[in-house]
C-alpha positions as CSV (number, residue, x, y, z in Angstrom):
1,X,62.9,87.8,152.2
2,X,61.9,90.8,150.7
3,X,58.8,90.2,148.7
4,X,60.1,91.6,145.4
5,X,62.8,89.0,146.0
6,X,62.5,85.9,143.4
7,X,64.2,82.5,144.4
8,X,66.7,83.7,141.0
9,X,68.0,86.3,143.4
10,X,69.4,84.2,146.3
11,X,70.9,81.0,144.6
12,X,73.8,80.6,142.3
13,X,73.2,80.8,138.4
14,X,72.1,78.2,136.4
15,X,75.4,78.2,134.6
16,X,77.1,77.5,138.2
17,X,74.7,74.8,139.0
18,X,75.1,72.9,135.8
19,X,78.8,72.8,136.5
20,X,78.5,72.0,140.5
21,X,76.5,69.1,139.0
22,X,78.8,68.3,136.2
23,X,81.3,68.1,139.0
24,X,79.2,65.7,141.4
25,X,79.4,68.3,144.2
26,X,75.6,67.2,145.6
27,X,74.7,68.2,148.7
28,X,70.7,68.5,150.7
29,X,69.1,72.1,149.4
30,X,65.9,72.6,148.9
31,X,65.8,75.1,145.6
32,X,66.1,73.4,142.0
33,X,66.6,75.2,138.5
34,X,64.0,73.4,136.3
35,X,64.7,73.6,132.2
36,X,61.7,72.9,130.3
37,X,61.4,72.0,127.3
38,X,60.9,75.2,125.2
39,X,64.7,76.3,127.3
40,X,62.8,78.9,129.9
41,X,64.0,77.8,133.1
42,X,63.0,79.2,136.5
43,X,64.2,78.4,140.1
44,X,61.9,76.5,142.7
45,X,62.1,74.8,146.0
46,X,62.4,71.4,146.0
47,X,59.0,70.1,146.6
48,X,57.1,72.8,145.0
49,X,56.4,70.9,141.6
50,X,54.0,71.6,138.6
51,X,52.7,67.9,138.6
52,X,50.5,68.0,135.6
53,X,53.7,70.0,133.7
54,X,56.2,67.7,135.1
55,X,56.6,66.1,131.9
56,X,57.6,69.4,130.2
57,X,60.5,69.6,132.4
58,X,63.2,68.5,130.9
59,X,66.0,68.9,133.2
60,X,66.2,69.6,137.3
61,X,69.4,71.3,138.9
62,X,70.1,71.3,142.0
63,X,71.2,75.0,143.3
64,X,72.6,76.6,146.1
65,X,72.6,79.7,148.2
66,X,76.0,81.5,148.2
67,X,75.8,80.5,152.6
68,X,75.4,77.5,151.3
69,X,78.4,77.5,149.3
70,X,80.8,79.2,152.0
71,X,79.7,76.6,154.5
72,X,81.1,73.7,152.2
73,X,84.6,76.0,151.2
74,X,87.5,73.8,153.3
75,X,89.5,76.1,155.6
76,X,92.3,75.3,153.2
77,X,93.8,72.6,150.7
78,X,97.0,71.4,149.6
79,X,98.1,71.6,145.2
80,X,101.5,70.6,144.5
81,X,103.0,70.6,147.6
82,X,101.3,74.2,148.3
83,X,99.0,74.9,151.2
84,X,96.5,77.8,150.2
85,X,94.1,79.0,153.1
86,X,90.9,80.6,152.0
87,X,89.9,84.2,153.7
88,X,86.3,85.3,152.6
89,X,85.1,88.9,152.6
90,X,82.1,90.6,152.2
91,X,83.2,91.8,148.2
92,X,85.6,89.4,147.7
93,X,86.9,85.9,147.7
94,X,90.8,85.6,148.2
95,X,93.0,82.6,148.1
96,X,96.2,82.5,149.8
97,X,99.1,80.4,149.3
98,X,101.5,80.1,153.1
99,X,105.2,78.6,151.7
């Protein structure tokens, strides 16, 4: 990792987080957004914790790297009697439907 890299720069947004959450998709990784409780928030790894701030945090998301993310993506899925197969490139993500 380049050292001018922050942990913000490899994982998904906090908006995308709240909503894999929201959505119960868990899964092991070691980097967390952490709200406090005057609403900064700041990404961490897992057990990397400000112990004698932990009661200023007020929330703890669980976030994922974008391999991370690909590596859980089925191969493909069935809606409505449709099969769509995914096919990942480097700029963009495209979902294709075989009838």
């Amino acid at each position: 990792m380049n050292p001018k890299t922050s942990f913000e720069d490899i994982v998904v947004s906090l908006a995308l987080a709240r909503k894999l959450k929201e959505l119960s998709i868990e899964y092991p990784t070691p980097f967390y957004w952490r709200i406090w409780d005057d609403g900064y928030s700041d990404c961490v790894i897992g057990g990397y914790d400000y112990e004698k701030y932990h009661s200023r945090i007020k929330e703890k998301i669980p976030t994922y790297t974008s391999t991370q993310l690909i590596e859980k993506l089925p191969f493909s899925f069935t809606f409505q009697g449709i099969r769509f197969y995914f096919s990942i490139s480097k700029n963009e993500i495209f979902l294709q439907s075989i009838l």
